[in-house]
C-alpha positions as CSV (number, residue, x, y, z in Angstrom):
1,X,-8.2,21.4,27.2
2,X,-7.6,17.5,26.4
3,X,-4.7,16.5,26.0
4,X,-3.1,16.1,22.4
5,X,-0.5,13.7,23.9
6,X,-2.4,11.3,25.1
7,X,-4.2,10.9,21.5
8,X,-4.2,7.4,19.9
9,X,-2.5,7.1,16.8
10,X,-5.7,6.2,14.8
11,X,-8.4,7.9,14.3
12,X,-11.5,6.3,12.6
13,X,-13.5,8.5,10.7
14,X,-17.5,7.9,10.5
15,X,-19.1,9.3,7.6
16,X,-22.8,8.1,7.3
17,X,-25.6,9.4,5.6
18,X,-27.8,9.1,8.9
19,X,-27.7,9.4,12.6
20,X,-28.8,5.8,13.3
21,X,-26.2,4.1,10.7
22,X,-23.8,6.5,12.7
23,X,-24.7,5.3,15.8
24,X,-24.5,1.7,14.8
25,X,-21.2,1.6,12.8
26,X,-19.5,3.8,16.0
27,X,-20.7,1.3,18.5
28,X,-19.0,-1.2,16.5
29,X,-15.9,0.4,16.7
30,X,-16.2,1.7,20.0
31,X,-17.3,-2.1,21.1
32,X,-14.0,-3.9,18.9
33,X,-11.7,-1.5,20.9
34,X,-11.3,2.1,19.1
35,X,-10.9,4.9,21.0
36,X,-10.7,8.1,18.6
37,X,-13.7,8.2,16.6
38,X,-14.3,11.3,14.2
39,X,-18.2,11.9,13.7
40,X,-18.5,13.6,10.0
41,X,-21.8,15.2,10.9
42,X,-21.7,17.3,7.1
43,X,-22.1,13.6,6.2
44,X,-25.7,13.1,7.8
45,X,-29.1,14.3,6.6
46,X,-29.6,15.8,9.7
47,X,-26.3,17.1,11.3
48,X,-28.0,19.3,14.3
49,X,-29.3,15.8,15.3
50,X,-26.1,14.0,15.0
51,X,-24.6,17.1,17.3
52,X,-26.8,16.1,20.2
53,X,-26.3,12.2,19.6
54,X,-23.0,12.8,20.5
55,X,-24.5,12.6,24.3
56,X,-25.9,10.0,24.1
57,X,-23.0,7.7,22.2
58,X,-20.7,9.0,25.2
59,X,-23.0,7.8,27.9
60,X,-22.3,4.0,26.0
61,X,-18.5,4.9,25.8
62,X,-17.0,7.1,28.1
63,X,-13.8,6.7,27.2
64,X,-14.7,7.4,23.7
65,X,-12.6,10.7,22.6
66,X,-15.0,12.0,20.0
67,X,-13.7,14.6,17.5
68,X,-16.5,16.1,15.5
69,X,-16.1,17.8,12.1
70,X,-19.3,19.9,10.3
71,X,-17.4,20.9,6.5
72,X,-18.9,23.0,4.4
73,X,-19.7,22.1,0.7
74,X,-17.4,25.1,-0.5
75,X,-14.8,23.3,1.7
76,X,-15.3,19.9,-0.2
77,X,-17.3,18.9,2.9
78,X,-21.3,18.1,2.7
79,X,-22.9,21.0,5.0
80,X,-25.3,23.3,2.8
81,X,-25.2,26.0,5.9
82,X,-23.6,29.1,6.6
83,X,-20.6,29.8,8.7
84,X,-22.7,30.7,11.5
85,X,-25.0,27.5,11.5
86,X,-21.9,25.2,10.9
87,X,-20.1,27.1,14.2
88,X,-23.4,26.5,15.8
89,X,-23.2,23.0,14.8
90,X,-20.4,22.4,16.2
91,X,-21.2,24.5,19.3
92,X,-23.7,21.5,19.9
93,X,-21.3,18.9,19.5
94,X,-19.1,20.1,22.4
95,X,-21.9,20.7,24.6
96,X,-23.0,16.7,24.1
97,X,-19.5,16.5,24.9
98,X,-17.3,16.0,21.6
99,X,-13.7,16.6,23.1
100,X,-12.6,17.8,19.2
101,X,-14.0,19.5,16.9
102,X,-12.2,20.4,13.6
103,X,-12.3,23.7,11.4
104,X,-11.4,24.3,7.9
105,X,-9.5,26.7,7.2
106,X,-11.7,28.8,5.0
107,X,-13.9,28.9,8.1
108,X,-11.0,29.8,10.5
109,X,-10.2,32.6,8.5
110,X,-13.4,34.1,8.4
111,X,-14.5,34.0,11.8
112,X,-11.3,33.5,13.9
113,X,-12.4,35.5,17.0
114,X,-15.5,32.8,17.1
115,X,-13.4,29.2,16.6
116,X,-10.5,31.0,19.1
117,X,-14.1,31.1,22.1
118,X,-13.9,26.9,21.3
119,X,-10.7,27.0,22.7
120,X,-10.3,25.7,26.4
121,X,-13.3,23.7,26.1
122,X,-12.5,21.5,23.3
123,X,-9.3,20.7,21.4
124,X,-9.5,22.8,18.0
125,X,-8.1,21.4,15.0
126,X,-7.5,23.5,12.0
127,X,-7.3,21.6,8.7
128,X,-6.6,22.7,5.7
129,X,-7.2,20.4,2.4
130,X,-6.3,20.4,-1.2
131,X,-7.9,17.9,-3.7
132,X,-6.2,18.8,-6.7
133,X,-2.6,18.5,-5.9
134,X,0.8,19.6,-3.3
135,X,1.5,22.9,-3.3
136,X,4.7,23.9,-1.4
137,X,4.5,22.8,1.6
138,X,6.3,26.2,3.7
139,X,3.4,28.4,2.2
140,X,0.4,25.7,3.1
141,X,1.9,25.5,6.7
142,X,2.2,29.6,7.0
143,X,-1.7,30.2,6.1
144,X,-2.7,27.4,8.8
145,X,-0.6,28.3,11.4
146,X,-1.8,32.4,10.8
147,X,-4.9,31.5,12.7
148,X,-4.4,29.8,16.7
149,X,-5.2,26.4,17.4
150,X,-4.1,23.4,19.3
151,X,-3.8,20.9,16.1
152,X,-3.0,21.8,12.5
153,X,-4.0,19.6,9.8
154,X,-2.3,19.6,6.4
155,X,-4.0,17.1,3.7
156,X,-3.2,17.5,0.2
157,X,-3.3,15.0,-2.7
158,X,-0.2,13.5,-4.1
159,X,0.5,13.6,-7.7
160,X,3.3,11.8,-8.1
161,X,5.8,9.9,-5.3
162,X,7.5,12.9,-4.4
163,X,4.9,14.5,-2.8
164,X,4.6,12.0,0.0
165,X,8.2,13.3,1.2
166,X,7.7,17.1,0.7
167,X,4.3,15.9,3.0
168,X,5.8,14.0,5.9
169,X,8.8,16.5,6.1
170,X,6.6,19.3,6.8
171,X,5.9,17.4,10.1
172,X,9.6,17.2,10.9
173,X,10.1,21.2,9.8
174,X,7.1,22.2,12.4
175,X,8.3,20.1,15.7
176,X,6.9,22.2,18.4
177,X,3.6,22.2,16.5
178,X,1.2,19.5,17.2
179,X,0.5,18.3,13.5
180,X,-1.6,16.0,10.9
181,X,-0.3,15.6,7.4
182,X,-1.6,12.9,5.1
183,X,-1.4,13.3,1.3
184,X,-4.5,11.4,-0.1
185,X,-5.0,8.8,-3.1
186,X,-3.2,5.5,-3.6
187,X,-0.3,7.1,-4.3
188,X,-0.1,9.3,-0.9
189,X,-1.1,5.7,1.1
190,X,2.5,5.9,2.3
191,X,1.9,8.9,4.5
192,X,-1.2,7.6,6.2
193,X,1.2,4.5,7.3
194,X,4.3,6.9,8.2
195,X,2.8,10.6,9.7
196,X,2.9,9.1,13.2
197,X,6.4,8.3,12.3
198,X,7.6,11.7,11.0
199,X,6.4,13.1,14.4
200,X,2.2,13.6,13.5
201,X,0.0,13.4,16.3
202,X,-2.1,10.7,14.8
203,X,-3.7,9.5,11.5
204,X,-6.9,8.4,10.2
205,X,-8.3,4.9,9.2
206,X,-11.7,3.5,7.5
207,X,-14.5,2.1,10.0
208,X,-15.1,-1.5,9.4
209,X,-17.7,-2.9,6.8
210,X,-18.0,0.9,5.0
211,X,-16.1,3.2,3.3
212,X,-13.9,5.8,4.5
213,X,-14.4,9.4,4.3
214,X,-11.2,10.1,1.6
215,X,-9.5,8.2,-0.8
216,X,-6.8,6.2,-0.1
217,X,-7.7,5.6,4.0
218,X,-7.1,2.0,4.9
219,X,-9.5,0.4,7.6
220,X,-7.8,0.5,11.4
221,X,-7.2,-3.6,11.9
222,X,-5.0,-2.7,8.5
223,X,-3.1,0.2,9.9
224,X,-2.7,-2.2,13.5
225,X,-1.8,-5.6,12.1
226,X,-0.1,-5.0,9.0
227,X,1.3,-2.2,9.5
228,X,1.6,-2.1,13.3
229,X,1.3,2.0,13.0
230,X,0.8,2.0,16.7
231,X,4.2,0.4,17.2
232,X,6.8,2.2,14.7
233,X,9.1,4.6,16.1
234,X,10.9,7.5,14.4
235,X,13.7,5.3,13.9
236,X,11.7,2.5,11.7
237,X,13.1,1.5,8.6
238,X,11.6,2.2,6.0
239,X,10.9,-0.8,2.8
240,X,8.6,-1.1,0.2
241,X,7.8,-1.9,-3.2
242,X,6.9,-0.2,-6.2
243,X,4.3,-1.0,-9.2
244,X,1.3,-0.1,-11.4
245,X,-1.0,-1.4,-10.3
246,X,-0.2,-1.9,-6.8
247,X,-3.6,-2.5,-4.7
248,X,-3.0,-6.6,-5.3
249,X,0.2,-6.8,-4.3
250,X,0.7,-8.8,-1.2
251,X,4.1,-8.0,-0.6
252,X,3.0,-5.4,2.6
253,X,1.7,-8.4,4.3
254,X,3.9,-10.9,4.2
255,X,7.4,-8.6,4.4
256,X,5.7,-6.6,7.3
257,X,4.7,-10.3,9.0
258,X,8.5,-11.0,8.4
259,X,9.8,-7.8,10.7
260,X,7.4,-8.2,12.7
261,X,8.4,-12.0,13.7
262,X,12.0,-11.2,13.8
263,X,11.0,-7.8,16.0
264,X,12.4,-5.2,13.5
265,X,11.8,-1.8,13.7
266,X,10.5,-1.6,10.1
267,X,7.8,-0.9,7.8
268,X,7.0,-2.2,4.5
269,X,5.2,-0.2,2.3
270,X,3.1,0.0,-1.3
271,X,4.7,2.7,-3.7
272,X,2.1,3.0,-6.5
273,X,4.9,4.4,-9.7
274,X,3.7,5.0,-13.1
275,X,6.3,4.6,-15.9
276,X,6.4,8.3,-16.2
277,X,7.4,8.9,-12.3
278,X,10.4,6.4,-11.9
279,X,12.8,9.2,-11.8
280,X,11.0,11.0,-9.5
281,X,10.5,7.5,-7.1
282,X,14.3,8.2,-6.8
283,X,13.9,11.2,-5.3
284,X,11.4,10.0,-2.4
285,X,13.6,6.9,-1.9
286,X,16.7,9.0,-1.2
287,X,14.9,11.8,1.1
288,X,12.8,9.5,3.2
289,X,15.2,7.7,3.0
290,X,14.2,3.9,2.0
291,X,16.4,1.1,3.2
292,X,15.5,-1.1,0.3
293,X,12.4,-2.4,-2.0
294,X,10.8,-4.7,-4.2
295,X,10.1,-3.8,-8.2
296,X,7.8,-5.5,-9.7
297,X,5.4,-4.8,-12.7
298,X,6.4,-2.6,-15.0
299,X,9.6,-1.3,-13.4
300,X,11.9,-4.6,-13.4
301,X,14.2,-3.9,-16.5
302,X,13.5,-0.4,-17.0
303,X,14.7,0.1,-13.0
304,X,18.5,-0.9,-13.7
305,X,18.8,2.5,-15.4
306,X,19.0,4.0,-12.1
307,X,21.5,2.2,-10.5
308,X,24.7,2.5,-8.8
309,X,25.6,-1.1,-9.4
310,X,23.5,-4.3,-10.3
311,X,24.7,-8.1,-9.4
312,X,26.1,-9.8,-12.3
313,X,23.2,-12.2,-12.7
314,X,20.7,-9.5,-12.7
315,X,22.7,-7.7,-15.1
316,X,22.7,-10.7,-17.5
317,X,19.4,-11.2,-16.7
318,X,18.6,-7.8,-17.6
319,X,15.9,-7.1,-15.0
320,X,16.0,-6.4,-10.9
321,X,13.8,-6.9,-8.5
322,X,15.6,-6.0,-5.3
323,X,16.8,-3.0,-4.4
324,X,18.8,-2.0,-1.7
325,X,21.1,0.8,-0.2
326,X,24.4,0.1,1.1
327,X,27.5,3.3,1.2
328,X,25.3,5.4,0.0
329,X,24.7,3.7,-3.7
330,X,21.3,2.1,-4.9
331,X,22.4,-1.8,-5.4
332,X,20.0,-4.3,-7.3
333,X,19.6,-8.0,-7.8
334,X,17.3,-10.6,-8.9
335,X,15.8,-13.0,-6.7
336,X,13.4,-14.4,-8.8
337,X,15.7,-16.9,-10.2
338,X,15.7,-18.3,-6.6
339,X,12.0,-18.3,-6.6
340,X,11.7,-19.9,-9.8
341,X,14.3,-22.8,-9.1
342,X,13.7,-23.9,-5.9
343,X,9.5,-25.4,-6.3
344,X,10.5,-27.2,-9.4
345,X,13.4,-29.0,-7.6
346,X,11.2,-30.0,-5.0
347,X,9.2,-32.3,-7.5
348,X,11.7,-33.1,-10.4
349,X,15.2,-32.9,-11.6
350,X,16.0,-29.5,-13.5
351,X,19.1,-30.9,-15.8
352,X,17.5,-32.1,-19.4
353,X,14.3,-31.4,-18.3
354,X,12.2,-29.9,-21.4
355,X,10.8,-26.3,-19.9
356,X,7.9,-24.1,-21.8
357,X,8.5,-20.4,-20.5
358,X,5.3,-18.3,-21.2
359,X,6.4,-14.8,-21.9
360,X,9.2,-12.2,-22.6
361,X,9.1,-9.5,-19.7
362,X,11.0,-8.9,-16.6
363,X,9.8,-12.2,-14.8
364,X,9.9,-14.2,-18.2
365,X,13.8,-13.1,-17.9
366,X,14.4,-14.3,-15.0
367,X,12.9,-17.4,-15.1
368,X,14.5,-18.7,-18.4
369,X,18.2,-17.5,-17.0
370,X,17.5,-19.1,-13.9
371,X,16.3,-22.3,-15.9
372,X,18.9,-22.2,-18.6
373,X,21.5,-22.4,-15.8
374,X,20.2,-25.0,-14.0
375,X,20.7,-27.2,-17.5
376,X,17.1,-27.2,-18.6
377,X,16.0,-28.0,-22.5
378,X,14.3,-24.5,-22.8
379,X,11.7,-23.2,-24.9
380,X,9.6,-19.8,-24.6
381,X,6.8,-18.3,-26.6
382,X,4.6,-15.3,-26.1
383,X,2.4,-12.8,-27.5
384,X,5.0,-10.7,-28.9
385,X,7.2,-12.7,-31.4
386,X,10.2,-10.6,-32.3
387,X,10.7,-10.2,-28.1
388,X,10.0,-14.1,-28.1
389,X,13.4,-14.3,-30.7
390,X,15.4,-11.9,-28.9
391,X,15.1,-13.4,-25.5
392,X,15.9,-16.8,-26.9
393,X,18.4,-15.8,-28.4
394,X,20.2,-14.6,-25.4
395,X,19.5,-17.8,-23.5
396,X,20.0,-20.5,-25.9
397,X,16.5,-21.5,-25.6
398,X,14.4,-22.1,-28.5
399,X,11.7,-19.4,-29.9
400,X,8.4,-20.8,-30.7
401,X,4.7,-19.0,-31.8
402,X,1.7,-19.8,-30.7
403,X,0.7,-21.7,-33.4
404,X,4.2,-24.0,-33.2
405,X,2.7,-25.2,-30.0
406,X,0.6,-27.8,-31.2
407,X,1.5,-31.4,-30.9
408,X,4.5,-30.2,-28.5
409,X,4.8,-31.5,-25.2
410,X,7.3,-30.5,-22.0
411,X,8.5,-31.4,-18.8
412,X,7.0,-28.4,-17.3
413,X,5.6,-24.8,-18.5
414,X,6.2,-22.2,-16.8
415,X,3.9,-19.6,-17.4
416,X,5.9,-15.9,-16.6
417,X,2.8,-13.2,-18.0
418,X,0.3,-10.8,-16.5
419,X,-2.5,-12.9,-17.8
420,X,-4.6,-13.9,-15.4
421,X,-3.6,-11.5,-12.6
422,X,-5.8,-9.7,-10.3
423,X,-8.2,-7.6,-11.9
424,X,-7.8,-9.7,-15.2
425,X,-8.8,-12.7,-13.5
426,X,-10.4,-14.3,-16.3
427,X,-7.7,-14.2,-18.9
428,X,-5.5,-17.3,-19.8
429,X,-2.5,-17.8,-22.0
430,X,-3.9,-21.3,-23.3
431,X,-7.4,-21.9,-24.6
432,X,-7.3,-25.9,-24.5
433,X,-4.9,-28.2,-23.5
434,X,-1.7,-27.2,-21.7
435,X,1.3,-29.0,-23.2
436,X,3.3,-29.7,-20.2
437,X,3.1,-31.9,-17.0
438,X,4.2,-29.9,-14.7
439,X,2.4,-26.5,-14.6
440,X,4.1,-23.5,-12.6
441,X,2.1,-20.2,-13.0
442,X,4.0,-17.6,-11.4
443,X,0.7,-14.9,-11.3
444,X,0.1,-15.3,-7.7
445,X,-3.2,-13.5,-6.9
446,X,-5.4,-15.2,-7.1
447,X,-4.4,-18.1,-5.6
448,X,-5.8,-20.1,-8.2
449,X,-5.6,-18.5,-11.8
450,X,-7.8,-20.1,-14.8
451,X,-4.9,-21.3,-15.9
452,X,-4.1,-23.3,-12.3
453,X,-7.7,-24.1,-12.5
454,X,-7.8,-26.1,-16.2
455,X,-4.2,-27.5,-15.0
456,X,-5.5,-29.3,-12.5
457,X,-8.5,-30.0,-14.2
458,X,-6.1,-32.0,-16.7
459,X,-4.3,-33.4,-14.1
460,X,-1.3,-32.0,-14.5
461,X,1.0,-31.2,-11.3
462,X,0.6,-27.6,-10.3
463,X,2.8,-25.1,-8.8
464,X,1.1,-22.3,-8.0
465,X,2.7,-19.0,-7.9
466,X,2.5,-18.1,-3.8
467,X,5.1,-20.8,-3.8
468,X,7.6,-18.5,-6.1
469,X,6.5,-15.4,-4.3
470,X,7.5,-16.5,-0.9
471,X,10.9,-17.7,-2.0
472,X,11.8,-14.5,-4.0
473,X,10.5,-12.7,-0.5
474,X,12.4,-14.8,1.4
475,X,15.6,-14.1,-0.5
476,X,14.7,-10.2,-0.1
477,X,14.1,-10.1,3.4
478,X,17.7,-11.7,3.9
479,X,19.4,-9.3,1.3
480,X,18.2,-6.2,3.6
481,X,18.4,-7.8,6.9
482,X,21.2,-10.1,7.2
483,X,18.7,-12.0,9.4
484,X,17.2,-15.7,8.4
485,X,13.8,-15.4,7.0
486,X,10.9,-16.8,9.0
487,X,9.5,-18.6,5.9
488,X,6.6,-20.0,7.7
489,X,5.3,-17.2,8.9
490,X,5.8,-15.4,5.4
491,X,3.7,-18.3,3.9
492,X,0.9,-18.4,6.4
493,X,0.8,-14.7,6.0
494,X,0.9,-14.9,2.2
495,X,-2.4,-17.4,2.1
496,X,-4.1,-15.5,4.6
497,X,-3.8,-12.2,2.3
498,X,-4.8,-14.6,-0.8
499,X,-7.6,-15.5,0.7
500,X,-11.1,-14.3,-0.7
501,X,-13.0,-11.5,1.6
C-alpha cells in the first residue's frame, strides 16, 4: 500500500475534457516540479482511454504519484456509467499504475466488498462531498468512516465563516485517521490554506493556465509562495483580513511576504464577511483561534461593536482597521492615519495646507482625523450630503457638494471612495478637472485608477494608493509582531501582486 505519509501537501487536480489536453497540462506540472497529480477521468470524453494513459504518463514521470478519481454524475462528478463500469474504470487506472484512486461515498456504500478488493494495491480514498452547505460535522465523519479505507475525504461548502472552523476541527477530532477536509467557495478558501495545518494529509490546488476542478481552489505556485502551505506547522499563527469583496485584496501577499522575511511561523489569510455574518466572523476568530487581522471594506466602523477595547484615536475616529488579541480581549486601532500622513509629508508640509477629502466612509474617517491633526485646512465632499455634514462636523473641516466644487482649488485632494476599485475600474469621482495639486487616491488596485490616470494627465503630483497601503501594513505587521517591518520587501511584494496577469 503507498504510503499516506510520505504524500506531498499539494495535490493538483487535472480536470480536462480530453485525454491529449490531459496529457499535456500534466506534463506541465509534472515538468515545473509537482509531484501529486489527480487525473479527473469523469472529466474526459473518453475516461476508459484516460485509464490506460495513465501508463504511459508514468513511463515520462516515475515519480509521479498519480491519484485517479472516475465520479459519477449522481455524485456531482461527470461519469454517465454505472457503479460497475465506474469500478471498472478505476480498475484500469491502477493497473496503468495509478497509486490512488478515490471513491465517493455513495459508491462505497453500495459496493463496499468491491472498493475494500482495491485495497493493498492502491491507496483508497473515500470522499464524501456536499455542495449545498456544512452539515455537522460528527455525523458526516460517522457515515465515511462506516465504510474501510486508507484516506477519508470530507468536502462540504461553507455558508458562512463559521463553517471553515467546524471543517478544520473535524481533522483535529479524528487524529489517528488519515484525513482531507476542505470546505469549498471563497468563503471556505481558508481551509484549503490551513487543512495541512489542522493535521490533513494534504490539500488540493489548480493546474497552471486552466481552471480547477471546484470552486475556490487556488493554483499550487499560490498555495507555495504565498502561502508557503508546504512550510506551516501546527503551531502557525494564524492572520488575516476580512471584506466583501475580498478576491482584490492584496493584503495575503504582502503580510505573508512580511512573515516570511522575518521567518515567522504564520499565515495570513482572506476572510470573505458579508455584513450579515460579522457576528458569526467572531466566532471563527475565537475557535481557530486568529492572532489578529485587517478590516477593510465594509466592516471598518461597523467592527468596533465587537470589541473589548478600541485605541482612543480609533475610537474618535470611529472606525478600525486592526485587530488584534492580547489577554484574551479583541483590541482595535487604526492605522490608516499612519498611511495617510506619512506620503504627503514626504512631498509637502501638512500644517495650513488646504486638503480636499473625497468621501465619508471608514477610510474617509480616518484620513480627515489623521489630516485635521496634523493642522491641515480641511475640506470633504461626497456622494452622500447629510454624511458629508456630519463628518465635518466632527472634524472641523468644512462640508462641501459637488456642485460647490467649482472654481475651488487645494493643496492636495485626497480621494478616500470605492470608486474606481477593482472590478469598478472605470468609475471616477471627478468628470473634468481635479481641483488640487497634489492628488492622493487611496483605491490601490489597480495600480493606476482613472482618477491617477487624468491626474497625471493634468500634471498634477500623484500619490498613488500602494503607497498608503504599505504604510497602514507596515504599521499592522508591527502591532501583532513587535518585530520591525521589512517595508521593502512589503513594497516589492505589493507591486508585484498589482501587476497585470
Amino acid at each position: 500500500m503507498p504510503p499516506t505519509r510520505t504524500l506531498p501537501r499539494i495535490c493538483i487536480a487535472m480536470g480536462l475534457p480530453d485525454v491529449p489536453n490531459l496529457l499535456a497540462h500534466a506534463r506541465r506540472e509534472a515538468e515545473a516540479g509537482e509531484t501529486f497529480l489527480e487525473f479527473r477521468l469523469d472529466f474526459l470524453d473518453a475516461p476508459a482511454v484516460g485509464a490506460a494513459a495513465i501508463a504511459d504518463f508514468l513511463r515520462d514521470f516515475p515519480d509521479t504519484f498519480i491519484l485517479a478519481t472516475c465520479r459519477r454524475h449522481q455524485n456531482h462528478g461527470r461519469f454517465n456509467g454505472s457503479i460497475e463500469e465506474q469500478l471498472a474504470i478505476l480498475e484500469q487506472a491502477i493497473g496503468a499504475g495509478a497509486q490512488a484512486i478515490d471513491v465517493e461515498i455513495e459508491t462505497a456504500e453500495a459496493a463496499a466488498d468491491r472498493v475494500a478488493q482495491f485495497r493493498g494495491r492502491a491507496l483508497v480514498v473515500v470522499s464524501y462531498h456536499n455542495f449545498e452547505a456544512t452539515p455537522p460535522m460528527d455525523t458526516v465523519a460517522a457515515r465515511v468512516l462506516g465504510v474501510r479505507a486508507d484516506v477519508y475525504k470530507l468536502v462540504t461548502t461553507a455558508r458562512k465563516p463559521s463553517d471553515n472552523v467546524r471543517v478544520l476541527a473535524a481533522a483535529r477530532g479524528l487524529p489517528r485517521q488519515k484525513l482531507v477536509v476542505l470546505a469549498m467557495g471563497d468563503l471556505g478558501f481558508p481551509t484549503r490554506v490551513l487543512s495541512p495545518v489542522f493535521g490533513g494529509c494534504f490539500t488540493y490546488a489548480a493546474p497552471m493556465a486552466t481552471e480547477g476542478t471546484a470552486s475556490g481552489q487556488a493554483s499550487a505556485r499560490v498555495l507555495r509562495s504565498v502561502y508557503h502551505v508546504e512550510k506551516l506547522t501546527r503551531t502557525a499563527k494564524i492572520y488575516g483580513v476580512i471584506a466583501d469583496p475580498i478576491r482584490h485584496s492584496i493584503s495575503p501577499a504582502v503580510l505573508n511576504r512580511a512573515f516570511q522575511s522575518r521567518r515567522i511561523d504564520a499565515v495570513y489569510l482572506p476572510f470573505l464577511v458579508t455584513p450579515a455574518y460579522l457576528r458569526d466572523f467572531f466566532s471563527l476568530a475565537s475557535k481557530l483561534p486568529l492572532a489578529g487581522f485587517s478590516v477593510t471594506i465594509p466592516h471598518k466602523q461597523k467592527i468596533i461593536r465587537y470589541l473589548d477595547a478600541v485605541d482612543p484615536l480609533a475610537k474618535r475616529i470611529g472606525a478600525v482597521n486592526t485587530v488584534w488579541r492580547k489577554a484574551g480581549k479583541w483590541r482595535g486601532a487604526n492605522t490608516d492615519v499612519a498611511g495617510v500622513t506619512l506620503p504627503l509629508a514626504r512631498i509637502l508640509r501638512l500644517p495650513n495646507s488646504s486638503v480636499l477629502v473625497v468621501g465619508n466612509g471608514g477610510a474617509a474617517r480616518g484620513a480627515a482625523f489623521a489630516l485635521s491633526d496634523a493642522g491641515a485646512k480641511l475640506a470633504i465632499t461626497g456622494r452622500n450630503p447629510d454624511r458629508v455634514r456630519a463628518l465635518a462636523k466632527i472634524c472641523s473641516a468644512e462640508p462641501l457638494l459637488r456642485d460647490q466644487l467649482n472654481g475651488r482649488k487645494f493643496d492636495v485632494v485626497v480621494h478616500a471612495t470605492p470608486l474606481g476599485m477593482f472590478p469598478k475600474v472605470d468609475e471616477c469621482f471627478f468628470d473634468g478637472a481635479i481641483p488640487g495639486e497634489v492628488v492622493f487616491d487611496m483605491v490601490y488596485n489597480p495600480m493606476e485608477t482613472v482618477l491617477v490616470k487624468h491626474a497625471r494627465e493634468q500634471g498634477k503630483a500623484v500619490i498613488p494608493g500602494v503607497e498608503m497601503f504599505v504604510e497602514q501594513a507596515v504599521r499592522q505587521f508591527e502591532l501583532w509582531t513587535g518585530e520591525t517591518a521589512p517595508r521593502q520587501a512589503m513594497l516589492k511584494a505589493a507591486m508585484e501582486a498589482l501587476e497585470p496577469k
